[in-house]
N, C-alpha and C positions, 0 to 999 in steps of 0.2 A: 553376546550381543551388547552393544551400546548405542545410548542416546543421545542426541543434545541440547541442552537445554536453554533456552534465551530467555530474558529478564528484561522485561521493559524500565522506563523511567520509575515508572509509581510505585515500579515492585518492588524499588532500589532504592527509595526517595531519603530512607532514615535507620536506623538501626534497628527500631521496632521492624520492618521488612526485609530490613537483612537476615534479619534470627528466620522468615518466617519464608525466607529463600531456602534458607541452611536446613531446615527441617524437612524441608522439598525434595531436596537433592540428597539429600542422608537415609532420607526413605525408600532410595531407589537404587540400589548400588549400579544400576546401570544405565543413570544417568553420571556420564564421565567428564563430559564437555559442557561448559558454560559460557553462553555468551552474555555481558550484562551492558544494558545502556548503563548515560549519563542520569547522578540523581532525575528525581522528575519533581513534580509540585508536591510540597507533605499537607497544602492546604488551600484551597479554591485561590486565595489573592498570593499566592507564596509564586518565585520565580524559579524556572528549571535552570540549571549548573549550566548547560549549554547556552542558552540565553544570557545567563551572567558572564562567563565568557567570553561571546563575543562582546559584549558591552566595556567588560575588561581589555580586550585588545583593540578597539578601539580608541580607548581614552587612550592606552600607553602606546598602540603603535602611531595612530594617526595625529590623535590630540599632544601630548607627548605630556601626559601626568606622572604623577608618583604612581609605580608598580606596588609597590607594598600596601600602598592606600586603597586602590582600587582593588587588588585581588584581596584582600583581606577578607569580605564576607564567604567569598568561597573557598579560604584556609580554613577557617572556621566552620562553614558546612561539612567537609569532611574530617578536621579531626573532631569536629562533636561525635560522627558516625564511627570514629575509630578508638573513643573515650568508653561510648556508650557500649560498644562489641567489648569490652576488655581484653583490647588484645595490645601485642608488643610488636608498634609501627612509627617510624615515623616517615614523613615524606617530605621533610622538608629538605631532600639534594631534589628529588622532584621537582619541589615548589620553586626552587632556585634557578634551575634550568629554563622550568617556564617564563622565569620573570628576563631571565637572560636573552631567551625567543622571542619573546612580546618587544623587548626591548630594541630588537635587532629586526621586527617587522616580520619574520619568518611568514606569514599568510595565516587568512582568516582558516583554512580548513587547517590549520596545524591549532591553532587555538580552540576551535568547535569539538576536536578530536580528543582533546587533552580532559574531558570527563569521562570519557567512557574509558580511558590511558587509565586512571588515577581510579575512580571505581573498579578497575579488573583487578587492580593491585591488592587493595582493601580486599576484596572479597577475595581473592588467590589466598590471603594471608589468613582470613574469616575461616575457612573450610578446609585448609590444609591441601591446595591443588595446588600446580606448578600454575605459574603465571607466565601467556606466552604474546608477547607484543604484537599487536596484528601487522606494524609496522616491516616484521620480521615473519612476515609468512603469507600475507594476503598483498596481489602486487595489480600493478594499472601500466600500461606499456604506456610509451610516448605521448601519445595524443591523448591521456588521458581515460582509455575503456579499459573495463577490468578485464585483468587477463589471466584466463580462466583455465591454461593447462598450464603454463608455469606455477597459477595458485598452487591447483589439485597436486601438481608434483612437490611443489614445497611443503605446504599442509601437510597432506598427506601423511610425508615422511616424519616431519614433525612427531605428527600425530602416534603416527604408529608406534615410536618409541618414549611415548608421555604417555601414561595411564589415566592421568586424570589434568584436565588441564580447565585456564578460562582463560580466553581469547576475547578479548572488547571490540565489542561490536564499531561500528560506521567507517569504519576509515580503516585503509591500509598505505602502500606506498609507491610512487613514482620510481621509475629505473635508477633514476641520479639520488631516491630516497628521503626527497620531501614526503610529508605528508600529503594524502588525497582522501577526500571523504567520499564518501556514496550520494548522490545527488536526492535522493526519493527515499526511503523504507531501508535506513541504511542500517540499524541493526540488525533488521527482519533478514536482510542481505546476508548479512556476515553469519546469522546462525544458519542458513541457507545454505551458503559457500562450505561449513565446517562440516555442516552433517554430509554432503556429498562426498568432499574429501577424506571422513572418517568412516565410509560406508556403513551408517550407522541405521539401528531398524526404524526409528522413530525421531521425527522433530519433532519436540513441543517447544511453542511457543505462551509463554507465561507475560498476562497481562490484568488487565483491571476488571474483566468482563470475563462470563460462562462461556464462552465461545461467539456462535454469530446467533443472528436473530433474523426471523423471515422475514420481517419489517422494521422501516425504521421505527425505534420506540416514540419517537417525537414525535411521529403522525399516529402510530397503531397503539393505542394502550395495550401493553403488557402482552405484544408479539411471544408467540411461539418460539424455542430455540431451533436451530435446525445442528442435529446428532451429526449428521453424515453429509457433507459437499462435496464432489468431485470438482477435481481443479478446472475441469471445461467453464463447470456451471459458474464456478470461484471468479473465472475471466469474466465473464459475461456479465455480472452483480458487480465487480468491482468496477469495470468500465465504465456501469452505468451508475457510478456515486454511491455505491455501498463502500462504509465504512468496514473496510474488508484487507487481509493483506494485499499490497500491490502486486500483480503480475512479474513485475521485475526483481519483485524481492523472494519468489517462491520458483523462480524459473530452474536454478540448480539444481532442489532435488527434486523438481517435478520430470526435467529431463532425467531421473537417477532414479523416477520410482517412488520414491520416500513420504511417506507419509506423514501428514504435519497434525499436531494435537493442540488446537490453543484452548488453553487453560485458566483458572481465575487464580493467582497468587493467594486472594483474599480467601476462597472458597477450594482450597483443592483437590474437595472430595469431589466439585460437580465434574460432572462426564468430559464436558465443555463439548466441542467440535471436532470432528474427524475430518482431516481431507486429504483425500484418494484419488487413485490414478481412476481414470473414468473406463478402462475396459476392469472388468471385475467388480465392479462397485457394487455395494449391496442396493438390493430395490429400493426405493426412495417411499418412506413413511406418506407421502401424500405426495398426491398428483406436481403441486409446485415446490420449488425446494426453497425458491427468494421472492420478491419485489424489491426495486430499485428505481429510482428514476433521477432526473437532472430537469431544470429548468435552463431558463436561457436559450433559448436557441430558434435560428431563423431557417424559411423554408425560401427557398430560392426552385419558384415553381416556372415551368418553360410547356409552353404548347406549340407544337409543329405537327401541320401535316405532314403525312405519310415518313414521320423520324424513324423507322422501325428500317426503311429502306433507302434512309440518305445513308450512306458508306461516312463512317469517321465523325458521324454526330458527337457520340458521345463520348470520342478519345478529341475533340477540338473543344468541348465545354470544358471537361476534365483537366486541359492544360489551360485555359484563362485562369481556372480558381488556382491551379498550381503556380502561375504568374505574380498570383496577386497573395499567396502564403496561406489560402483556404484550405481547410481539410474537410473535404466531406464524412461525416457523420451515417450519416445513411442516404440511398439515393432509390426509393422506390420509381417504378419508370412503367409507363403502358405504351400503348402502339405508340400514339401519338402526343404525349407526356413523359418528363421527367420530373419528378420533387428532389432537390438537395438540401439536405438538412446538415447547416453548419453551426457552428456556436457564433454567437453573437457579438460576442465582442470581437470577433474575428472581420468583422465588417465596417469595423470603426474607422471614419475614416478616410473610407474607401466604396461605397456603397456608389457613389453618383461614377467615374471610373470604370467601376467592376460592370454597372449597368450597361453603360454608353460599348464595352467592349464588348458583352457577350450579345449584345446588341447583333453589334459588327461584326462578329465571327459564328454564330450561330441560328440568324433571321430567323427568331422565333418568329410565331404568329400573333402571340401573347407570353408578355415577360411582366411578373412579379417579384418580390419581395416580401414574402410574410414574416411579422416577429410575433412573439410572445407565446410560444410554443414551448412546451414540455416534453421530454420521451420519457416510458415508465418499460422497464425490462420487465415481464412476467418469464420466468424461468424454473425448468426444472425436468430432469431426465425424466421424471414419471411421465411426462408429457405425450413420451411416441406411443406411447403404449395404451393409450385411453382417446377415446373420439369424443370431440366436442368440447377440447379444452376452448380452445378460440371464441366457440361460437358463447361458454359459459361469462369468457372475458369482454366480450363486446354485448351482451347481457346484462351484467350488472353494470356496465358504465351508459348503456342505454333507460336502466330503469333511474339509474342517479341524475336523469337527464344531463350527460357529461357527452358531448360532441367532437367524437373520433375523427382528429383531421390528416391522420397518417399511420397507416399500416406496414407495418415490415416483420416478415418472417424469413428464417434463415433455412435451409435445407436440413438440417441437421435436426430443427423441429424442438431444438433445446430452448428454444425462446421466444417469446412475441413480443413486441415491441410498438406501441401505439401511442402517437403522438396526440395530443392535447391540449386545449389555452391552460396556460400558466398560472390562471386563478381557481384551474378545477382542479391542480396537482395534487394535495391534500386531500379533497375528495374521492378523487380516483382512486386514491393508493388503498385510502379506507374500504370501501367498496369493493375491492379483487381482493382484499386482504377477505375482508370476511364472508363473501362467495364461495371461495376456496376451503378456507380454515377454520370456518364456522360451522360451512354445510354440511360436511363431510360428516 
């Protein structure tokens, strides 16, 4: 069996975290595969290599300065990391090329792309693996979507006769063979893409943090870890502004099965986080498995008699906001009420328009606008299984005198979801955090 393993910015930042990558992966003979971002910050005011990059193709494509001038701090940044590794590299046809692309305009995703290029190298050369260009194995069709079975069949193959490889993460290639980068979580992507394609037992993902946490630590002093997530529970926390993998970036081997492990670089004795397919999952240590929530956001509230039995109500509201580039959010709805709850800034703008039409096409009896509204996700598979989780969340934000202005539960029973003014957000969170995870 084999793993693969992904290296974020910070893990990768300096030499000091390359030795303590190397010690990672040496430990494990089956972790085979490496994916590593671009360096990341070695200090609170310090700049990420991707950041200096585009900054670099800037001045030289658009402004048109000295290339040598400009790229100079991030030649620097990486041979200090390839002085300090004592190893036998250099990169300067690399560095050459780039100055020759920069020069010639080549595009901002060909420059953004070229840390995570140049760190795969370094560390390929660091650890003794073959170094394989994602450029030459992860592909994007035409219009620019990744294209996911010419990948697996390329990879794949690749892979199968490479024993030990690293592949850099965000970016792979257009048919004609420019560079394309991943839009969102593009290294989390590409270790994603690799572990599918090398039917491997385990993703871990390697970062700054033990894994996730049931709350955020900015509101909840010194939140709970949570061991075990299932990728449902994973969607549902991350939609709702948990600092969490994105959905798009775990979709590969979530359709494949695969289990992901994120882990602390800094720490990697901790456990960190398991996430799992959601049929087989182990039982959930306590009733909730997250909290999450989002501000910002408006209720676009509608009263009509007898809605329940006008035919095409709420497929003729539904296409005004489609009109007008709304997305609803959530849409709780009674006989004769609907609430739509959309982001806010999605109305900028357009608010006097959007009224006047739904006005026009749906003769409410009473039409609103409400802003400053929060939603907080309470989630967690232990939920179906025990009675009165609801009634214990709308209990503690009752005793907090915190006034519940939207309820939405989903069938599935993996989540509630309760809207809120936007000045009790903080409070609320505190409050179901320590109902839950205090009482117990």
């Amino acid at each position: 069996m084999s793993k693969v393993v992904k290296f974020g910015g910070s893990s990768l930042a300096d030499a000091k975290q390359f030795k303590k990558v190397a010690d990672i992966i040496h430990a494990d003979p089956e972790r085979r595969y490496v994916v590593p971002s671009a360096p990341g910050k070695r200090f609170k005011e310090d700049t990420k290599v991707t950041d200096m990059l585009y900054r670099c193709y800037d001045e030289v494509a658009v402004q048109g300065l000295d290339f040598e001038k400009s790229f100079a701090p991030i030649k620097e940044r990486f041979n200090g990391i390839i002085a300090e590794l004592g190893i036998e590299l250099s990169l300067d046809e690399e560095f050459a090329k780039i100055g020759e692309n920069f020069k010639a305009a080549i595009g901002s995703d060909y420059a953004a792309s070229r840390g995570e290029y140049l760190n795969g190298i370094v560390l390929a050369k660091y650890l003794g693996f073959e170094f394989i260009d994602a450029a030459k194995a992860i592909f994007f069709d035409n219009k620019g979507n990744f294209d996911d079975a010419i990948t697996d069949a390329c990879l794949g193959a690749l892979l199968d006769k490479t024993p030990m490889a690293v592949i850099p993460g965000f970016y792979g290639a257009m048919p004609d063979g420019t560079i394309k980068t991943f839009s969102r979580g593009g290294s989390d992507f590409t270790g994603s893409v690799v572990a599918k394609a090398a039917k491997v037992s385990l993703y871990e993902n390697w970062t700054d943090v033990s894994g996730f946490l049931v709350a955020d630590p900015r509101i909840v002093e010194n939140p709970e870890g949570i061991s075990v997530i299932t990728y449902s529970e994973l969607r549902e926390l991350s939609y709702m502004g948990a600092g969490v993998l994105h959905e798009d970036a775990i979709f590969p081997v979530r359709s494949a099965n695969i289990p992901i492990n994120i882990k602390n670089t800094n720490a990697p004795q901790d456990a960190g986080t398991l996430i799992v397919p959601t049929q087989g999952a182990p039982a959930s240590e306590h009733i909730i498995t997250g909290i999450a929530g989002k501000k910002n956001f408006s209720v676009i509230s509608i009263e009509k008699d007898r809605m329940n039995s006008n035919k095409g109500f709420l497929r003729r509201l539904l296409q005004v906001l489609e009109n007008h580039d709304i997305f609803p959010e959530h849409m709780p709805t009674g006989i004769d009420t609907v609430s739509v709850v959309v982001n806010s800034a999605e109305l900028d703008g357009q608010r006097e328009k959007l009224t006047e039409r739904l006005v026009e096409v749906v003769k409410p009896d009473h039409f609103e606008i409400i802003d400053g509204l929060a939603l907080i996700a309470v989630v967690g598979r232990g939920m179906r299984s025990v009675k009165g989780t609801a009634t214990r969340v709308f209990a503690a934000l009752s005793h907090a005198n915190i006034n519940i202005r939207m309820i939405d539960q989903g069938s599935s029973e993996l989540n509630i979801i309760v809207g809120i003014e936007s000045a009790d957000f903080e409070k609320a969170i505190k409050v179901i955090y320590n109902m839950f995870m205090l009482s117990e």
